[in-house]
N, C-alpha and C positions, 0 to 999 in steps of 0.2 A: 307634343304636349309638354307644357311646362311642367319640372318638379313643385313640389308644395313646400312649404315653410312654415313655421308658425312660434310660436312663442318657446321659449327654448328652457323648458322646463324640466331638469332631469333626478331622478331619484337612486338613490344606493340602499342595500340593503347588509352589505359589508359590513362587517365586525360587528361591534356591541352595540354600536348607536346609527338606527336610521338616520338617513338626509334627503335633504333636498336639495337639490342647489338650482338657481340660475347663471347666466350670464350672458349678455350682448354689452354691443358697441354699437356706435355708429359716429362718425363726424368728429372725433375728439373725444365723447363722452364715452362713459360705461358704467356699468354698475353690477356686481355682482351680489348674488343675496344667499346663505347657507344656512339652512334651518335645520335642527337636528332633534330625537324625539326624546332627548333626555331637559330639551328648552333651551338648549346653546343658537345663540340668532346673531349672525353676522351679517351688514347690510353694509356696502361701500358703495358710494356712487361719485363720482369722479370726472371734472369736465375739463381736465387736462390729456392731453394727447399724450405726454410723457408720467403721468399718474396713471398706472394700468388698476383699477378696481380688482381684477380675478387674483392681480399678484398680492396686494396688498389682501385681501380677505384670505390669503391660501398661509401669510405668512402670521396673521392675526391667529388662523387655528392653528399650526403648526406650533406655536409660542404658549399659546394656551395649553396645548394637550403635555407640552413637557412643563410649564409649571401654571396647572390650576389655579394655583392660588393669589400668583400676580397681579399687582393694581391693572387692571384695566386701560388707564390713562398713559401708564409707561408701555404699554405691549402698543396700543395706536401709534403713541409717539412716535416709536421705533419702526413701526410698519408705516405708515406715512413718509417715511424717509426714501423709501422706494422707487425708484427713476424708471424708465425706462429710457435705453442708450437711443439715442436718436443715430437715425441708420442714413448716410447721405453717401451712395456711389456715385463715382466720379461718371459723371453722362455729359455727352455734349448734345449743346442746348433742343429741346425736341425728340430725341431722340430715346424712345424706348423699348423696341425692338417688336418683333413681329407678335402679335396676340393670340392664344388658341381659346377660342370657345369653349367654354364649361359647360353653360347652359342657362336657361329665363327660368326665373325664381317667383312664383305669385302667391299669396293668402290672402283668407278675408280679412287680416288684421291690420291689412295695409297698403293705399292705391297702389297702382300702378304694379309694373313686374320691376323685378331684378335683374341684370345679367351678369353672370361672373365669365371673367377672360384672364388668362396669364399670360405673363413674359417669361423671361427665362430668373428672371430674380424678385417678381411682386406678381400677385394677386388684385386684381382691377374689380370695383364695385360699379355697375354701371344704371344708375335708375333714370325711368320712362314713366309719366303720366301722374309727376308729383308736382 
């Protein structure tokens, strides 16, 4: 029986200010969203593969929380500057070692299943019936 999946909604109840947060990727994109119950709303969404969305939203509140009071326009700036190192091991051509089954991933929020598989250095997305 496949595991379930679904929208990846998560909440904190931690220190003084509830949240919410999101976050997915897929294919290059991503987008992270962090809602908090004092009205602080951070939204990034990001359709670069080396633009990570969760980093740049994690370092917009982190910047925030040590000076409140900051333009706005200079904390993005600075957080938009945010790379992610593009990761390239040396493989010869084809070759990327044996795979071990995770498991098939399905919800109603989305055709088809998922299957995740690993090698010994990546994480394998595998989709059926899209």
């Amino acid at each position: 029986m496949p595991y379930l999946y679904g929208p990846g909604l998560y909440a904190s109840t931690r220190g003084a200010d509830a949240a919410v947060f999101h976050y997915g990727h897929e294919q290059g994109f991503s987008v992270a969203v962090h809602l908090e119950s004092g009205g602080l709303r951070v939204i990034c969404l990001s359709n670069k593969t080396d633009v990570p969305a969760d980093h740049i939203t994690v370092a917009v509140l982190q910047n925030l929380r040590v000076h409140p009071s900051r333009d706005h326009g200079q904390v993005l700036a600075e957080a938009a500057k945010i790379r992610r190192p593009t990761r390239q091991a040396p493989r010869a051509q084809g070759e990327s070692g044996p795979h071990t089954d995770i498991g098939t991933f399905t919800c109603d929020q989305a055709p088809g299943s998922l299957r995740l598989t690993r090698t010994t250095d990546a994480l394998h997305l595998w989709r059926r019936g899209t």
